[in-house]
C-alpha angles and dihedrals in degrees: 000000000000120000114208126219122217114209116199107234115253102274113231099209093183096047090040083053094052092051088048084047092047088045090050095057091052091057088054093052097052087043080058094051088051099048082051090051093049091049094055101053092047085054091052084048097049094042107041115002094046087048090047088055107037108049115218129090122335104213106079087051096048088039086061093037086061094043085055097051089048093047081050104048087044089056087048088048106043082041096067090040092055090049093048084053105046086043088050093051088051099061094051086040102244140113131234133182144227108279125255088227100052098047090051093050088049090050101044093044087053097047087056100043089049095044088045093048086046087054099053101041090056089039106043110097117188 
């Protein structure tokens, strides 16, 4: 009887790694989509649910409800900027990084949303 002998195929590693690159990407931009999607239901919360349930007035509430949807459109939208661009760098084989400008937008976006929801959670009085 004939044995048969199975032989691996040649493995490509840079071409494997630009598939794990490409994957990768993938994963990011969809981190980004859900970052956007959390923002936006805290955003709902914060600007119609917390007002429901608290008395008061509503417009500090809706004020950082709408703070938190444009922080979020702006993470689905830069998102799929980011992605576009990294796609674009591989196939030139190349690399390129968060910009400067974005992550200090984000962070400064998220430093002022949190400051302002601390504020009015210490500040709001019923």
């Amino acid at each position: 009887m004939g044995e048969s002998v199975c032989m691996a195929a040649e493995f490509d590693e840079p071409r494997d790694a630009m598939r794990r690159t490409r994957l990768a990407n993938e994963r990011t931009y969809l981190a980004w989509w859900r970052t956007g999607l959390t923002t936006f239901a805290v955003s709902f919360g914060a600007g119609r649910l917390v007002p429901e349930l608290s008395g008061g007035p509503r417009w500090p509430f809706q004020f950082i409800g709408v703070a938190f949807a444009i922080v979020g459109v702006a993470f689905v939208t830069y998102g799929y900027v980011r992605h576009r661009e990294v796609e674009a760098a591989l196939s030139r084989g190349q690399y390129t990084s968060l910009a400067n400008r974005a992550a200090v937008v984000f962070a400064c976006a998220g430093a002022l949303l949190g400051v302002a929801t601390m504020l009015l959670v210490l500040l709001h009085t019923t």
